[in-house]
MARNULUM-470630 format. One line per 3 residues: number of its first residue (from 1); for each residue z, y negated, x negated of C-alpha. Coordinates in steps of 0.5 Angstrom, whole numbers, plus 500, padded with zeros to 3 digits. Layout:
MARNULUM-470630
NUM> Z,Y,X | ...
END
This chain:
MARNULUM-470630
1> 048,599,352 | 044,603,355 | 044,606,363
4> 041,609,368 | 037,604,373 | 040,608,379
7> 047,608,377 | 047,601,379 | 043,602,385
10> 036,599,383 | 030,601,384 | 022,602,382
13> 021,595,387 | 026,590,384 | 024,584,379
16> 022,586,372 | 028,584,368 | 033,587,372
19> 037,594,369 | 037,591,361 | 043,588,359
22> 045,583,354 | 050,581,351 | 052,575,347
25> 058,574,344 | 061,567,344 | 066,564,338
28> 069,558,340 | 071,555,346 | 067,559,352
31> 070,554,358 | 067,549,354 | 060,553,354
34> 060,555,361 | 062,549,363 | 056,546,360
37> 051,551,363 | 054,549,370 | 052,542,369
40> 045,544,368 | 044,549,374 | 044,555,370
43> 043,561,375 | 050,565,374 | 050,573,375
46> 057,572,375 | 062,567,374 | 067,566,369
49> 073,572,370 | 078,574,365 | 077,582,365
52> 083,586,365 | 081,589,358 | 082,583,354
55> 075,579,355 | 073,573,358 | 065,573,360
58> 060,570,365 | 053,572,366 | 047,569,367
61> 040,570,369 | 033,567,367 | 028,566,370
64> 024,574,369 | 031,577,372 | 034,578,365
67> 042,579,365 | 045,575,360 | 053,576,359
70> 057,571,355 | 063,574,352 | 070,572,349
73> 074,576,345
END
């Protein structure tokens, strides 16, 4: 997915990996696989949510800034 950096109100000085997105989709169980990032101090973006759309996800973010969402259908 492609967007605008300012839509989501970043600008030139912000860290390097923020404005790009990614997201995985998970097959299996991904109350297991967030749990599993939980015990291993993974930095979350955000935390698992139900969406009202029909998917779960969290996100998380490495150490360049670099969004990962985890989703479920």
């Amino acid at each position: 997915m492609f967007t605008q950096a300012k839509e989501h109100v970043i600008h030139a000085k912000e860290t390097f990996g923020i404005g790009i997105m990614r997201y995985l989709h998970i097959y299996g169980d991904i109350d297991e696989y967030y749990r599993e990032l939980k015990e291993n101090s993974v930095r979350f973006a955000e935390e698992e949510k139900n969406e009202p759309y029909g998917i779960e996800d969290c996100s998380v973010t490495d150490p360049n800034e670099y969004r990962f969402t985890l989703v479920r259908r």
